[in-house]
N, C-alpha and C positions, 0 to 999 in steps of 0.2 A: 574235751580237752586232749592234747596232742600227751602221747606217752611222756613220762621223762627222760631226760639226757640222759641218766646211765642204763635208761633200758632198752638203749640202741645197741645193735649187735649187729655185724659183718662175719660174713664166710668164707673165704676164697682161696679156691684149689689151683693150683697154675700146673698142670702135668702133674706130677705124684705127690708135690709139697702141699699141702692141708697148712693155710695160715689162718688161726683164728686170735683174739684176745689182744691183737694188737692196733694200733690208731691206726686206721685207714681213711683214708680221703676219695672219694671217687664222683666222676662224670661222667653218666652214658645217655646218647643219644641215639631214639630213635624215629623214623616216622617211614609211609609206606614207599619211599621208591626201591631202586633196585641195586643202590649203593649201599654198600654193608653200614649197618649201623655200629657204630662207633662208640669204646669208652676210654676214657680214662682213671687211673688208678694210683693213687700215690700211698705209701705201706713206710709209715715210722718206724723205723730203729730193728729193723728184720736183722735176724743173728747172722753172724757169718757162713756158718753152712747153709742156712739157704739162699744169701746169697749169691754165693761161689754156684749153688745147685739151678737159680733161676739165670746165669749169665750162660750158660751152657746150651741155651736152649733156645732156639725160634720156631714161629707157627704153632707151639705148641696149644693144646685143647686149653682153655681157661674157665673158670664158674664162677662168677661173684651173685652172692647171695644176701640180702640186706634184709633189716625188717626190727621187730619187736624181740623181748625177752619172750621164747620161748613162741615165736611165729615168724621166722624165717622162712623168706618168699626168692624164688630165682627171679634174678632183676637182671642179669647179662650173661650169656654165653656166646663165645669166638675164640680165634685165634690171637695168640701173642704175635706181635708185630716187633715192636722192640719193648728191650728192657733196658735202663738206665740208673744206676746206684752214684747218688750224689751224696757229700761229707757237707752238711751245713752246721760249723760252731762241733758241740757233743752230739748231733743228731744225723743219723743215715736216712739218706731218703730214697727210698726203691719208688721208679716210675716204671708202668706198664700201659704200652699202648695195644688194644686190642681194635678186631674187626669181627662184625659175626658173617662166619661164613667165609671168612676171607679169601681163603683157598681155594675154595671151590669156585666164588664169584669172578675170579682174577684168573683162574689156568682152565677151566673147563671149556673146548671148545667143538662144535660139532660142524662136520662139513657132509651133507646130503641133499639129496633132489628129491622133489617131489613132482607125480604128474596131476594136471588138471582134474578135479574131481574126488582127488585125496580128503577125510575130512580134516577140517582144520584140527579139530583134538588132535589128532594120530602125527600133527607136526609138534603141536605142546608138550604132545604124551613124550615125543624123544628126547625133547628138550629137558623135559624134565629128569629123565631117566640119565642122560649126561650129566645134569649137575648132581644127580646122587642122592639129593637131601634128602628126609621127610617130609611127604608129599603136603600134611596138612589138611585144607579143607581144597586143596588144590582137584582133586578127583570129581569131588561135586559138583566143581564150578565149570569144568572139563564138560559137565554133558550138556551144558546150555549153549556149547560152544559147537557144534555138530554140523554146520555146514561146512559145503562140500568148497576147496578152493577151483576160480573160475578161471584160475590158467597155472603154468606149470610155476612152479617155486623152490628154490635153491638155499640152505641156509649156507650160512659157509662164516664161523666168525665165533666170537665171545657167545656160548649156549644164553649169560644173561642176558648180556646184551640184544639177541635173539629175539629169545622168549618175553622180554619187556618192549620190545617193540612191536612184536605181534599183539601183544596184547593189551597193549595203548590205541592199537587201531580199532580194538573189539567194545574197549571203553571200562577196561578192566588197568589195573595196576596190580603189580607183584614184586612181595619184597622178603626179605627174610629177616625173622623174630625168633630169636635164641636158637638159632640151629635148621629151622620147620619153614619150608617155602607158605607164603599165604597170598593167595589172590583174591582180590577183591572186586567188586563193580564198585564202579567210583560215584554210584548215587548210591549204595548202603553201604552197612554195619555187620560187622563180626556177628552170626547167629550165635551168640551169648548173651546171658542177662546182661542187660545196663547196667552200672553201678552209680548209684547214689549218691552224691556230692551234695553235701549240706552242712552249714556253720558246724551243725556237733557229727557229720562224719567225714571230716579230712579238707573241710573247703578253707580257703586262707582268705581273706580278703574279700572284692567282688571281682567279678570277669571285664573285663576290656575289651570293647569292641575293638578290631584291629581293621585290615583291607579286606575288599572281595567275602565279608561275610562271615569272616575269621573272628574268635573271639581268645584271648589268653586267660586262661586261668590256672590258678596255684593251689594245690592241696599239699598236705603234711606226706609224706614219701608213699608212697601206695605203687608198689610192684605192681600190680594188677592192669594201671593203668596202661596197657601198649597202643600202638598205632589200629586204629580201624576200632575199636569197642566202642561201643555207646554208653553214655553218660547220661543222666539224668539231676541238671543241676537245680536249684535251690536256693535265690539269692536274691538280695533286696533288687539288682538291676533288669536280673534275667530267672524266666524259670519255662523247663522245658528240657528235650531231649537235643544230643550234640554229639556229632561224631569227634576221638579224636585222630587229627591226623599228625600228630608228633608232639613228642612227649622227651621232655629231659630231667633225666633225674640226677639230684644233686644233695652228698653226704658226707657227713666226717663223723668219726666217733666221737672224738673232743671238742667239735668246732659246733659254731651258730647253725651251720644248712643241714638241713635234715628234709628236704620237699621233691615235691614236681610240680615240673611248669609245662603246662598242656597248652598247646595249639588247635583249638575243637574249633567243627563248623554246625551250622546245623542243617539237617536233612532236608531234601526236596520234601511238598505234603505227601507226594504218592510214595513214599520210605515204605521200604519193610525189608527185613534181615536179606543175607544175600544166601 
């Protein structure tokens, strides 16, 4: 059984302001490319110092936090993008559009050459040191990547932009999840356990097969679930392991949506973590 309505609980820091105990509405999506993943945010009846304190401000760092009484789980972190305080009837409504990464993904840019024979790491390796982040599992996946390039090579542009297209040639994708660069080989899964989707842990309904292999499914809000984890679902249509590759989660304190809707595929047979 899904928690009860009032044992939902929200956290959200936007720069220095700590908003908790108020109705928040929120939408964030994510899945593996190299466009910042995306939320939105809408915050009932915020006092007027904070406010006046949140219009002051752009790009700033954001944290929203969602989950159970007393099991709050980080579900978004990025930059504020804009903010918006609208008057509906007696109620204020603060809107925030946030980006993860946004900063970083949008002004970092690198311009170098490379000669014949370079390895390929040591061009990612710069790439990555330009965009600054936390590397992630990005180091490990770096040493499977070790040949040498067979003519001279020139970056010169957007580091993501870059760095995702180098590495859509190698058969990898990389994207950024709450802050932390993560690349992936696009025939596995995040080296973490699966998580278990079953009618009594967070499954809703059954899954839907969708295109190309895809299939949708709905569980009760489960932070945990990001882009690239493996699933291990449980259900009258389907049972078996699935990657997911995009995941949106969707919640209010006071309203009906409390869930995530997962976009999973499943694995080639020759799968094994990345």
């Amino acid at each position: 059984m899904p928690p009860k309505l009032f044992e939902r609980q929200v956290e959200l820091q936007v720069g220095d302001a700590l908003i908790t105990g108020l109705d928040v509405a929120f939408e964030v999506e994510k899945d593996l490319s190299p466009v910042p993943n995306n939320c939105h945010i809408d915050i009932f009846n915020l006092g007027p110092k904070n406010r006046a304190e949140l219009s002051k401000h752009r790009r700033i760092p954001v944290t929203l936090k969602a989950g159970y009484k007393n099991a709050l789980a980080l579900l978004f972190k990025g930059d504020l993008l804009r903010c918006q305080h609208l008057k509906e009837g007696p109620t204020w409504k603060t809107s925030l559009s946030l980006g993860d990464a946004l900063n970083v993904i949008q002004t970092k840019r690198l311009k170098k050459s490379y000669a014949k024979g370079t390895p390929l790491k040591s061009v990612i390796e710069d790439l990555i040191k330009e965009l600054g982040l936390p590397a992630g599992n990005a180091q490990k996946e770096l040493e499977k990547l070790n040949e040498g390039l067979t003519r001279g090579y020139s970056v010169s542009g957007n580091a993501m932009d870059e760095l995702a297209s180098i590495l859509k040639g190698q058969g990898y994708s990389v994207s950024v999840q709450d802050g932390t660069l993560q690349i992936l080989n696009n025939d596995k899964a995040l080296e973490k356990e699966a998580i278990s989707l079953t009618p009594d842990s967070g499954l809703i309904g059954t899954p839907e097969t969708a295109l190309e292999g895809e299939m949708s499914v709905k569980t009760v809000l489960m932070p945990e679930l990001s882009p690239g984890r493996m699933v291990h679902i449980e259900s009258a249509v389907f049972k078996g392991m699935a990657i997911i590759e995009r995941v949106k989660f969707s919640g209010s304190i006071f309203g009906p949506v409390w869930d995530s809707d997962l976009t999973v595929r499943r694995p080639f047979k020759s799968f094994f973590y990345s």
